[in-house]
Every structure is written in structure tokens, then in C-alpha cells.
MARFI-829639 format. One line per field, with one value per residue: residue number from 1; chain; x, y, z of N, C-alpha, C in turn. Coordinates in Angstrom, 1 decimal. Example, Ala and Ser with C-alpha at 12.3 -4.5 7.8 and 13.67 -1.06 7.14 Angstrom:
# MARFI-829639
num (1;2)
cadena (A;A)
n.x (13.2;12.8)
n.y (-5.7;-2.2)
n.z (7.8;7.1)
ca.x (12.3;13.7)
ca.y (-4.5;-1.1)
ca.z (7.8;7.1)
c.x (13.2;12.9)
c.y (-3.3;0.0)
c.z (7.8;7.9)
END
This chain:
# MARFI-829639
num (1;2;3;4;5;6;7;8;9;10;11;12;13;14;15;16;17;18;19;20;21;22;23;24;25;26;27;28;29;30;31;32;33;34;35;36;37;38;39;40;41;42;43;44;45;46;47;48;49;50;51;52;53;54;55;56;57;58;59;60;61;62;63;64;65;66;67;68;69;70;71;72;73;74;75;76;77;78;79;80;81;82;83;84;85;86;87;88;89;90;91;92;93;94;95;96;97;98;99;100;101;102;103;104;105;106)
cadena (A;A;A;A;A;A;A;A;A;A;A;A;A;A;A;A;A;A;A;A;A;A;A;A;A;A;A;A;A;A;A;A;A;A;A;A;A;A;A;A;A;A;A;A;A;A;A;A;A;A;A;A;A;A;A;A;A;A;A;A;A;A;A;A;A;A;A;A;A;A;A;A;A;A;A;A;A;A;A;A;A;A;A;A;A;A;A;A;A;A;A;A;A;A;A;A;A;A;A;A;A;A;A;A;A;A)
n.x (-121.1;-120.4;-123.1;-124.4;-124.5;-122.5;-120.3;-120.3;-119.7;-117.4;-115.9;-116.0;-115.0;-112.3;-111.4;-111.5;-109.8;-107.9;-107.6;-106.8;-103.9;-100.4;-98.8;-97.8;-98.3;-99.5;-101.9;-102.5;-102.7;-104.9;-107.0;-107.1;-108.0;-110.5;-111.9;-112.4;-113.8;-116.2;-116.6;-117.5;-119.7;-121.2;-122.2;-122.7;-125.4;-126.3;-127.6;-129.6;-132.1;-133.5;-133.6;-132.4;-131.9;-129.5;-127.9;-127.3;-125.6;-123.2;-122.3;-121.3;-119.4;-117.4;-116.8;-115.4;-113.5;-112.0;-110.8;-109.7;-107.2;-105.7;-104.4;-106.1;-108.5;-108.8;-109.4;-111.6;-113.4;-113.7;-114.0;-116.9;-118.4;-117.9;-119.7;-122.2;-122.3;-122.9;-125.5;-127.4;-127.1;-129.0;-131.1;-132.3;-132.4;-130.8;-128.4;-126.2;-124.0;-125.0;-122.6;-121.5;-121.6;-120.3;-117.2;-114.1;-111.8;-109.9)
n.y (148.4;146.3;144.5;144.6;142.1;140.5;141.6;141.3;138.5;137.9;139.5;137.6;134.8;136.1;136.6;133.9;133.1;134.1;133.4;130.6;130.7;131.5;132.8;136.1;138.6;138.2;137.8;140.1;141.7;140.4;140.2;143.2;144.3;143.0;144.0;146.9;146.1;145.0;147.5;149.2;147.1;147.7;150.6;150.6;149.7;151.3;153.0;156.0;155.7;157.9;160.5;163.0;162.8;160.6;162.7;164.4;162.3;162.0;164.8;164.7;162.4;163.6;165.8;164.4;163.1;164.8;165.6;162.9;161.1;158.6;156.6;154.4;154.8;157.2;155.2;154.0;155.2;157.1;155.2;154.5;156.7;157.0;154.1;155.9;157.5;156.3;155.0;157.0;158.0;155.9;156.0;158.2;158.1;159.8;160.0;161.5;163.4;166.4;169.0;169.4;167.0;165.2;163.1;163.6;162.7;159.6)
n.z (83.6;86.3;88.2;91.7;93.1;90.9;91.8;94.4;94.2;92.9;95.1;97.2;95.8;95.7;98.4;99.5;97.8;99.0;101.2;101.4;99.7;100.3;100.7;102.2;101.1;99.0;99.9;101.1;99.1;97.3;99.3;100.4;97.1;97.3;99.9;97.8;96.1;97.5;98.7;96.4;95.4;97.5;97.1;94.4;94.9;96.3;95.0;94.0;92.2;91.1;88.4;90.0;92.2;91.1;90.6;92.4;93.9;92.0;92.2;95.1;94.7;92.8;94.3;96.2;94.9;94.6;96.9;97.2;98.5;98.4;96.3;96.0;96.4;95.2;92.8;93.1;94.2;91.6;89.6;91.1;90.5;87.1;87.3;88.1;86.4;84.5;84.5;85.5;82.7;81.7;83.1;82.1;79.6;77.9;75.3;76.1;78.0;79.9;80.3;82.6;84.2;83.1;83.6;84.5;84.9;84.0)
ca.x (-121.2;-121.1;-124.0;-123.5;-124.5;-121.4;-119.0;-119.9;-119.3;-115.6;-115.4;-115.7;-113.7;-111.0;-111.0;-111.3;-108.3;-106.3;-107.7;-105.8;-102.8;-99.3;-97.9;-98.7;-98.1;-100.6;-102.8;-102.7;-103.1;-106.4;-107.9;-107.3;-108.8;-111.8;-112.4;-112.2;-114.7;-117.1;-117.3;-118.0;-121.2;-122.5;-122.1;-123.7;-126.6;-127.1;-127.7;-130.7;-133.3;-134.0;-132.4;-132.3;-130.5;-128.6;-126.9;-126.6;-125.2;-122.6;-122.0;-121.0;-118.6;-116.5;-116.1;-114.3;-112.3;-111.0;-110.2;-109.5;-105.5;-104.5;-104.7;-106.7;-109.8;-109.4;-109.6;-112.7;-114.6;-114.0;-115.3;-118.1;-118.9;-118.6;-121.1;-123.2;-123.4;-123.8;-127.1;-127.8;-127.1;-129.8;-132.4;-132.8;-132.7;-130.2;-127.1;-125.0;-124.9;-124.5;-121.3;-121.4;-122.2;-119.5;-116.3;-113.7;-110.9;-109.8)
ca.y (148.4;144.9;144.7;144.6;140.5;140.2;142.1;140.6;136.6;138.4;139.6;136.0;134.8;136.6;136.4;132.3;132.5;134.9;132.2;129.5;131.7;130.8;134.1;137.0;139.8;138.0;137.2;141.1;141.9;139.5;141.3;144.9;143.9;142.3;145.4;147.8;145.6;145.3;148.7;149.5;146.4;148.3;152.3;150.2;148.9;152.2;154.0;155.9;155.7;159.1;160.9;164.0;161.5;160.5;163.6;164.5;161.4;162.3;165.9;163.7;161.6;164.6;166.5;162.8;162.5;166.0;165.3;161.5;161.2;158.0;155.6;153.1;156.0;157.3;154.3;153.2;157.2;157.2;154.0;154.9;158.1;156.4;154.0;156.6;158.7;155.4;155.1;158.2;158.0;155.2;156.2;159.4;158.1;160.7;158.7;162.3;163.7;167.5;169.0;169.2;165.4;164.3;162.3;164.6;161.7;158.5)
ca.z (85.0;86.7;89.4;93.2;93.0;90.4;92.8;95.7;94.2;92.6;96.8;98.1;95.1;96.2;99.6;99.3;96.9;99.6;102.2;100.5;99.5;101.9;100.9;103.0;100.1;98.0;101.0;101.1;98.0;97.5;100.3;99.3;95.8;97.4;99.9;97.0;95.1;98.6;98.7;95.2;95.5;98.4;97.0;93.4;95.7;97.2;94.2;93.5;90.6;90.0;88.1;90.8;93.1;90.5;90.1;94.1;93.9;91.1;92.3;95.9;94.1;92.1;95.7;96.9;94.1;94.5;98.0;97.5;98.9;98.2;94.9;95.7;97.0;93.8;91.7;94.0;93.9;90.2;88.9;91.2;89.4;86.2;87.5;88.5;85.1;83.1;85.3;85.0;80.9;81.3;83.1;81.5;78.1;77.1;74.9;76.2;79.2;80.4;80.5;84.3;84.6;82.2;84.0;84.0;85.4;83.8)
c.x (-121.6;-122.0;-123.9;-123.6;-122.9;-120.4;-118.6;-119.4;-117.5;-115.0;-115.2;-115.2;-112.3;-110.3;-110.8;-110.1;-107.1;-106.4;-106.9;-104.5;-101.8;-98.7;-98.6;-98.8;-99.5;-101.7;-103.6;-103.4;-104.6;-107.5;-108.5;-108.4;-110.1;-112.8;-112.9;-113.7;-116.0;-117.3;-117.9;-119.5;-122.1;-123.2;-123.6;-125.5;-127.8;-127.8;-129.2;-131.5;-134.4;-132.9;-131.9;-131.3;-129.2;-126.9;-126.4;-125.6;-123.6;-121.8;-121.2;-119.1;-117.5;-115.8;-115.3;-113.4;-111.6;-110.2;-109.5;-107.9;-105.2;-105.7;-105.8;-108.3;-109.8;-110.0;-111.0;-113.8;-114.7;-114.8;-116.3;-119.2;-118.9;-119.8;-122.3;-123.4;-123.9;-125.5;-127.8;-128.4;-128.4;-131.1;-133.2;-132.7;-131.9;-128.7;-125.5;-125.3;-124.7;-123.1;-120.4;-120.8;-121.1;-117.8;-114.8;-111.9;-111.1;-109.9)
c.y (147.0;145.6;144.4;143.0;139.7;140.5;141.1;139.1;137.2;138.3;137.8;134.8;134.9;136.4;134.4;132.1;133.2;133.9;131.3;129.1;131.4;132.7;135.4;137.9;139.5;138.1;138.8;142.1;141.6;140.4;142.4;144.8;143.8;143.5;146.7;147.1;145.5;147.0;149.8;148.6;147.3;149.9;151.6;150.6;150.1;153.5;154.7;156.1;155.8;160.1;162.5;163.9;161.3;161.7;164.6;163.9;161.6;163.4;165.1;163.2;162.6;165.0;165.5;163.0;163.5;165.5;163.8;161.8;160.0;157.3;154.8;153.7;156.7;156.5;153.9;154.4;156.9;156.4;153.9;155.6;157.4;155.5;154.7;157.3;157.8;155.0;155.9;158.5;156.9;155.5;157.5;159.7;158.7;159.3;159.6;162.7;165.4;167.2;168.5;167.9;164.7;163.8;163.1;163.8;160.3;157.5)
c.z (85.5;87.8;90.8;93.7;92.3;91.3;93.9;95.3;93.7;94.2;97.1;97.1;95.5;97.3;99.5;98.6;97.9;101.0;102.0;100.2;100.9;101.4;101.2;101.9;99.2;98.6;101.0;100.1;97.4;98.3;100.1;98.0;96.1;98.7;99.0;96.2;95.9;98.5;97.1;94.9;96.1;97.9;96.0;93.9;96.0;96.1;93.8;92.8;90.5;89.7;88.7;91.5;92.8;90.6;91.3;94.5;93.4;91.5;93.8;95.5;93.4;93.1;96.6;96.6;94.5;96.0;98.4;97.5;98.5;96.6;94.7;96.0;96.4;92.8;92.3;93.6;92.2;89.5;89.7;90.6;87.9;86.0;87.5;87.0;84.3;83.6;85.0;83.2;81.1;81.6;82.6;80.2;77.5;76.0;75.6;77.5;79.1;80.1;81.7;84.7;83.8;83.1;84.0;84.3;84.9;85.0)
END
């Protein structure tokens, strides 16, 4: 799991490179990428550490995905939820988790 400091310099990376960029597709492209990666810093950021939270948190993120409609609001929910169990996996010392708690989407 990068940290929400890594994301965000990737975010303004990106955007500086879609700044720069003459072609709008890319320009587009850049962007999208660097939203997706902004809102994955802030969720990171928001996370909280206990592992009660954690798993409010977790239980949250599953009820998304089911209802996430498009691609890029799965791909964004999901590698959330993996953030969240590897957190989870760490602050509660376990190396496994529950059944419940286990990722159930690539």
C-alpha cells in the first residue's frame, strides 16, 4: 500500500505531465489517472486505526463494490478494500484474516 504522501506527488506528477501534454486524449487520460489516485490518498488518509473501524470501514467498501457501475469505481473501491484489510492484517497482528474480511474481487 503506497501512503497518501506517495499518491498525492504521483497526483501532481500527472497532472504536470497532462499540463504539458498537446493532445487532449492524453490530457484526459492523465487527469482521470490522477483523480482516481487523489481519491484513493484522501479515502488512505481517512482511514482508521482500530481495528473496529477498520472493519466498518471494510464492510463499507464491499457494499460499493457491489453497487460500483462503472470500471474505474470499481478499480478505485477495490484497491481501497485491499488497502483497508492490509491495515487491518497489520494492526491486528493477524498474517490471515477472517473469512468475512478476505477480498473477494481482483
Amino acid at each position: 500500500m503506497r501512503s497518501p504522501e506517495q499518491l498525492r506527488a504521483e497526483v501532481y506528477r500527472l497532472l504536470d505531465e497532462a499540463k504539458r501534454s498537446l493532445a487532449p486524449t492524453v490530457k484526459q487520460t492523465l487527469s482521470a489517472q490522477a483523480f482516481e489516485l487523489a481519491q484513493q490518498a484522501e479515502a488512505i488518509a481517512s482511514f482508521p486505526n482500530d481495528v473496529e473501524g477498520l472493519c466498518v470501514r471494510i464492510a463499507r467498501y464491499r457494499h460499493m463494490l457491489v453497487g460500483a457501475g462503472s470500471e474505474p469505481k470499481q478499480r478505485v473501491v477495490a484497491q481501497l478494500l485491499r488497502d483497508a484489510e492490509g491495515k487491518l492484517q497489520r494492526i491486528s497482528g493477524t498474517h490471515s484474516l477472517p473469512r468475512q474480511h478476505r477480498l473477494a474481487v481482483a
